[in-house]
Backbone bond lengths (Angstrom), bond angles and torsions (degrees), N, CA, C in turn:
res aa  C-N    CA-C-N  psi(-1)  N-CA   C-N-CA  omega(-1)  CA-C   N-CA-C  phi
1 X - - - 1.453 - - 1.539 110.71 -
2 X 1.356 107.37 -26.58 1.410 115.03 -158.45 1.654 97.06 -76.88
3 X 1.225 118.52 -43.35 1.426 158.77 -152.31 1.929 81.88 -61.79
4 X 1.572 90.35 -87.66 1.497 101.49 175.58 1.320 123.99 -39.86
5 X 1.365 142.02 -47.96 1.441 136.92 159.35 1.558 111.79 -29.43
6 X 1.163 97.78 -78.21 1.812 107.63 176.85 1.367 110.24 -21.79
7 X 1.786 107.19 -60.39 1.598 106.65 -166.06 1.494 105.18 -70.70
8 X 1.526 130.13 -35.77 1.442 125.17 177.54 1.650 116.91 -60.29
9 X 1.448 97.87 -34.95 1.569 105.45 175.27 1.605 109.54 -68.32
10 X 1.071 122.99 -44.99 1.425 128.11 -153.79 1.795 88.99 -90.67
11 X 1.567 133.85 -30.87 1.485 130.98 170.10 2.158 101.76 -68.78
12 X 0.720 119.40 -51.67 1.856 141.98 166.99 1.879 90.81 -33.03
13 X 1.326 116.09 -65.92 1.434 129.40 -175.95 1.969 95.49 -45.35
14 X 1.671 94.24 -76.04 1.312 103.08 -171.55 1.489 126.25 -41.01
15 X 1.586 111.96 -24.41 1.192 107.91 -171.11 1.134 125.80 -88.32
16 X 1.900 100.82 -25.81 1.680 112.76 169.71 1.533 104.52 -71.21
17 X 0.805 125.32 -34.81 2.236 118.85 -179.15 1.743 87.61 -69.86
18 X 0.927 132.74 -19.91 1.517 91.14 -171.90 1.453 110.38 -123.49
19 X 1.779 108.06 7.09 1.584 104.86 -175.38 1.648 93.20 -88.14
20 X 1.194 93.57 146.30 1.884 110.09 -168.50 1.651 94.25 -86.48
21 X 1.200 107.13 116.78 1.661 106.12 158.04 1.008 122.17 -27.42
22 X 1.378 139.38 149.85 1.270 126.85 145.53 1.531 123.46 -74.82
23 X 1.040 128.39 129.52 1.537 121.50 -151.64 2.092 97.38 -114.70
24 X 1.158 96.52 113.09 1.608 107.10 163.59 1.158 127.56 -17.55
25 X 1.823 119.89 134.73 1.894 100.07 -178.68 1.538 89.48 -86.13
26 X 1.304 87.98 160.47 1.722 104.21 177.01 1.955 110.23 -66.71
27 X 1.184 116.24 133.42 1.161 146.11 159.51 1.428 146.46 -59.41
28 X 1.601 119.71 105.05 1.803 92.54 -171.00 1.657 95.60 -100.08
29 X 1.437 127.38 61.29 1.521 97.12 177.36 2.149 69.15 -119.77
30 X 1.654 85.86 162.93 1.182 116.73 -175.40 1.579 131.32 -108.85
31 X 0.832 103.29 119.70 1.532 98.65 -156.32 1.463 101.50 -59.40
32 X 1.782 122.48 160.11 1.353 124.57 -155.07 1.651 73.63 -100.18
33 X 1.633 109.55 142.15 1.522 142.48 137.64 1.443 112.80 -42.26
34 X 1.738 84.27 145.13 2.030 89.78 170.61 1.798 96.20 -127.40
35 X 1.066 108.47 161.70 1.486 126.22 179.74 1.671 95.14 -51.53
36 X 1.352 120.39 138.59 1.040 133.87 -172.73 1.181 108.73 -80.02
37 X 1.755 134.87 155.39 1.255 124.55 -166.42 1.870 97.48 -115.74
38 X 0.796 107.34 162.18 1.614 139.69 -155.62 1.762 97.07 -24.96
39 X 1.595 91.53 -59.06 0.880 117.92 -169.87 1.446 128.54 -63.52
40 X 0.943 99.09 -26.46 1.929 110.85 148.74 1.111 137.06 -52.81
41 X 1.452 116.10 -5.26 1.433 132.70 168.77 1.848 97.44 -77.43
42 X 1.359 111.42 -63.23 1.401 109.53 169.44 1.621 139.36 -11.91
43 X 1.443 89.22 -60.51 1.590 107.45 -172.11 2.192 92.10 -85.30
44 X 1.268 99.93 -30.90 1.342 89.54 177.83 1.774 130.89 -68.88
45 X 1.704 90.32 -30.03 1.169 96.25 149.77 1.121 171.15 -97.45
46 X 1.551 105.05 1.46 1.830 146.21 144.99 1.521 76.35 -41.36
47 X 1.517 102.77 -90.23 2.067 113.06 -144.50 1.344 105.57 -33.09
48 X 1.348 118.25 -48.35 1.460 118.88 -165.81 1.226 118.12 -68.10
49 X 1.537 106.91 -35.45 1.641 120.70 177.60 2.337 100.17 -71.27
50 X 0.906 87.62 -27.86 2.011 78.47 -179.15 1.177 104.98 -96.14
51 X 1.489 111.86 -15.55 1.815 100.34 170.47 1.656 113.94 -79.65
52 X 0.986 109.89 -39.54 1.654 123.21 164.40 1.384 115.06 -40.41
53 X 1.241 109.38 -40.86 1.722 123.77 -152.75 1.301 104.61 -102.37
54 X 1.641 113.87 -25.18 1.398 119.31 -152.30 1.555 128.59 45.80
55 X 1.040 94.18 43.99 1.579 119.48 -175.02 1.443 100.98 -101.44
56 X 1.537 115.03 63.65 1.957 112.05 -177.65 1.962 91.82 -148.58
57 X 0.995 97.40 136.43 1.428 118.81 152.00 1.660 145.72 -150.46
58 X 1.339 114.35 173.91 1.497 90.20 -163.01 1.723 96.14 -105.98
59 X 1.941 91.18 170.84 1.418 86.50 164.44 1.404 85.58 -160.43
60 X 1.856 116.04 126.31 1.549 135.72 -169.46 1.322 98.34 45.94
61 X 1.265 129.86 -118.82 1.043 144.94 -152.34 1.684 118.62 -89.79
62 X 1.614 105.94 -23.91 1.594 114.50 -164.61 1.322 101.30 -105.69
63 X 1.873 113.93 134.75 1.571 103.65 147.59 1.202 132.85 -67.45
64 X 1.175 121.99 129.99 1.612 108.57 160.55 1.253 165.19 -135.89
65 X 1.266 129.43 127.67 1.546 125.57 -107.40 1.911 104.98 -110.84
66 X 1.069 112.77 119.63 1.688 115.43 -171.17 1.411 97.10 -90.21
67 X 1.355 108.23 140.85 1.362 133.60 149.71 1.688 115.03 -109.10
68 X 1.427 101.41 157.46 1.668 95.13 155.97 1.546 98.86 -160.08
69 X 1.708 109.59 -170.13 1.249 120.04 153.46 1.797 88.12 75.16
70 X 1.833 123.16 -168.54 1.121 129.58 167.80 1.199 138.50 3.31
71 X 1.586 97.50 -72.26 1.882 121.87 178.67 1.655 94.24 -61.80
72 X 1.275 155.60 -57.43 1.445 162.73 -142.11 1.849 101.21 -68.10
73 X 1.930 84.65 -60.35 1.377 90.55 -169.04 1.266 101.95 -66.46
74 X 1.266 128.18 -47.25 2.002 115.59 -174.90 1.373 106.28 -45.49
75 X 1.452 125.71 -38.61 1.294 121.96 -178.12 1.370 116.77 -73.39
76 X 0.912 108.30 -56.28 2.048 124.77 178.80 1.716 83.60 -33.08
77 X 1.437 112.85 -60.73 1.579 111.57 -148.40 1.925 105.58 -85.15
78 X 0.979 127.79 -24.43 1.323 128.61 148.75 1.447 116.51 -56.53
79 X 1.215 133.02 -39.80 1.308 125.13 165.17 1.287 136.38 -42.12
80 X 1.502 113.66 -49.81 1.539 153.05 172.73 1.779 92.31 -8.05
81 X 1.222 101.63 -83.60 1.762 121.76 -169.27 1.538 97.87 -38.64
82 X 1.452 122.95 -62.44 1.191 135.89 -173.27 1.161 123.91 -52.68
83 X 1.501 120.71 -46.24 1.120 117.18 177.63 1.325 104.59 -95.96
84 X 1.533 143.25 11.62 1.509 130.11 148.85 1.310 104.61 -50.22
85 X 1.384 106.02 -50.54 1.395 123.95 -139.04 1.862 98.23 -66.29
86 X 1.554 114.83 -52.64 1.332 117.61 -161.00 1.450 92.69 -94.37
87 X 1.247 130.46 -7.54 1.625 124.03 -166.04 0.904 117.41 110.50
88 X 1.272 126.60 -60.89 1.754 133.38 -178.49 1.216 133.63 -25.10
89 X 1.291 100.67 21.89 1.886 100.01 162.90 1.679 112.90 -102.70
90 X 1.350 94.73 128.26 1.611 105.32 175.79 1.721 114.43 -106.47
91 X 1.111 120.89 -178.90 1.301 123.86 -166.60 1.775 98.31 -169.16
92 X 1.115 117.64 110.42 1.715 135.49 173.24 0.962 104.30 170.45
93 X 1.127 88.11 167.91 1.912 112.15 -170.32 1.554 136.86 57.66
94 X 1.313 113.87 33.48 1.553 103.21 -141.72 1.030 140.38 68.73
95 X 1.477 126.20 4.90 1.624 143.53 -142.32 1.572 100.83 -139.59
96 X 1.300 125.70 119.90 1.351 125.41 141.97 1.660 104.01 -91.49
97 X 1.798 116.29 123.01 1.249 138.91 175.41 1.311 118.45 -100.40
98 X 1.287 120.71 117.17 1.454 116.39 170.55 1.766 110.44 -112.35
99 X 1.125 112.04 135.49 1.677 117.23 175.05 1.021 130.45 -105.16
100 X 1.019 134.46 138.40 1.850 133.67 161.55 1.405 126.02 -65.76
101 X 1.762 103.32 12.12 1.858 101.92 -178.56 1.644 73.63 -149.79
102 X 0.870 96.10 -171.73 1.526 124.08 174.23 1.773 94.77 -113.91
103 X 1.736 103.84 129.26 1.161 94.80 -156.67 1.549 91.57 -109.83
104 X 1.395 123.04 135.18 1.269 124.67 -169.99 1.589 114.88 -85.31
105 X 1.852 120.01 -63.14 0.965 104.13 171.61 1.270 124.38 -119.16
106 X 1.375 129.06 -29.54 1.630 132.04 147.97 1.746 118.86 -125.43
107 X 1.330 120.50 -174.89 1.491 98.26 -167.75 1.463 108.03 -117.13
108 X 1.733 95.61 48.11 1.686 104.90 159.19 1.248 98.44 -67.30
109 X 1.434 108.00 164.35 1.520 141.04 167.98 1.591 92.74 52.64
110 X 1.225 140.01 21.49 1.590 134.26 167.49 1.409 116.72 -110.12
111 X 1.268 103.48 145.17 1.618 112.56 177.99 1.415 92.16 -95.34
112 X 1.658 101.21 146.18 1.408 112.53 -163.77 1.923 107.58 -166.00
113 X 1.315 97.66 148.85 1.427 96.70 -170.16 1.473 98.67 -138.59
114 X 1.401 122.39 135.50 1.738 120.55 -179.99 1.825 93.84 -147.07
115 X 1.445 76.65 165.16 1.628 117.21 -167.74 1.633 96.98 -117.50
116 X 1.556 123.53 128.22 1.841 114.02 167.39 1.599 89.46 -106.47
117 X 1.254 101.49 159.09 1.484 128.83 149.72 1.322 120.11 -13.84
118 X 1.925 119.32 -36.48 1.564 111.90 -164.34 1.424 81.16 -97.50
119 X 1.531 139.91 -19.61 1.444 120.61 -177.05 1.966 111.44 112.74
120 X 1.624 72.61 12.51 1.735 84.12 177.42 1.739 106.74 -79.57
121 X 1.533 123.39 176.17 1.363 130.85 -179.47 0.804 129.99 -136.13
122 X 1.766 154.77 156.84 1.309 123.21 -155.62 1.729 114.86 170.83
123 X 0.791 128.73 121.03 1.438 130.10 -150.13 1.609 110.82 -133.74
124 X 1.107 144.36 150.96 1.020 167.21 130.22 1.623 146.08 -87.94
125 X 1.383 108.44 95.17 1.586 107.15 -163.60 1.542 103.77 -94.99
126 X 1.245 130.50 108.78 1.679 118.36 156.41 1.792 134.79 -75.49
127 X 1.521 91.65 123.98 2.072 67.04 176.85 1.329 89.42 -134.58
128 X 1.744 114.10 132.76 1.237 118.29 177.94 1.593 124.40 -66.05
129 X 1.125 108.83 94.64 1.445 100.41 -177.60 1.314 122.57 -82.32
130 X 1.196 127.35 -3.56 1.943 124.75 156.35 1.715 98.83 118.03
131 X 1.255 94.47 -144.17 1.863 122.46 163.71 1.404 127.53 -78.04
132 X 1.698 76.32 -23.49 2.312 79.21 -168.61 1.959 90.73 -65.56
133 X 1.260 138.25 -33.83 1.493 126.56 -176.92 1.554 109.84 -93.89
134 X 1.438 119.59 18.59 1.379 103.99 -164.70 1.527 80.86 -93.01
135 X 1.462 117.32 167.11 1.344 135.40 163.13 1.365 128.89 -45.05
136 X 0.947 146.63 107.01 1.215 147.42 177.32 2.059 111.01 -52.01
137 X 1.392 101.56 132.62 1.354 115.67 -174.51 1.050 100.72 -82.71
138 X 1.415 130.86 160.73 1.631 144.24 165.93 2.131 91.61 -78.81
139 X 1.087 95.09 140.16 1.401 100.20 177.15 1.548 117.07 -118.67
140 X 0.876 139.83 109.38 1.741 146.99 -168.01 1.454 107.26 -73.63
């Protein structure tokens, strides 16, 4: 009897790993917004300053948006705390780098703000914009 339990339990096991969820139809309602935090003035004011400037380019999939001068340093220097805190301060190149992730292996796809040696400032905003900017393929 004992024997048989096991095998009904252990067939019971098998059937939940392989029965396929039923998976949700996709949705257009939008999830409700919260008041933006402080720090959203920042990135708002990089974007606006590289849209002005035309200081944006892409790379694969992400735009990406230059700041410098004023707007950089408020950011660079609001960062400071943050990136003690998670790690994200780098140091090369002439460059003290601060990040908004902890940057694992280079600082694609990262928002990032640095300081050089002469006292210059300098920021980097990413926003993934998808396929609609990827390159268009030759099609046969």
């Amino acid at each position: 009897m004992r024997h048989c339990l096991t095998i009904v339990a252990a067939l019971s096991l098998a059937a939940c790993a392989t029965t396929p969820l039923a998976a949700e139809p996709p949705t257009l309602q939008v999830a409700q917004g919260e008041p933006a935090p402080v720090q959203a003035r920042l990135y708002a004011a990089c974007v606006a300053q590289s849209a002005a400037t035309q200081q944006f380019d892409r790379e694969g999939h992400w735009i990406r948006f230059h700041c410098g001068g004023d707007v950089a340093h408020v950011f660079y220097d609001a960062l400071g705390p943050f990136a003690a805190r998670i790690h994200s301060e780098r140091v090369g190149a002439g460059r003290t780098w601060r990040f908004t992730q902890v940057m694992q292996h280079n600082p694609s796809g990262l928002d990032y703000c640095w300081r050089d040696d002469a006292g210059g400032y300098g920021c980097t905003i990413v926003l993934a914009a998808g396929d609609f900017i990827a390159p268009e393929t030759t099609q046969r």
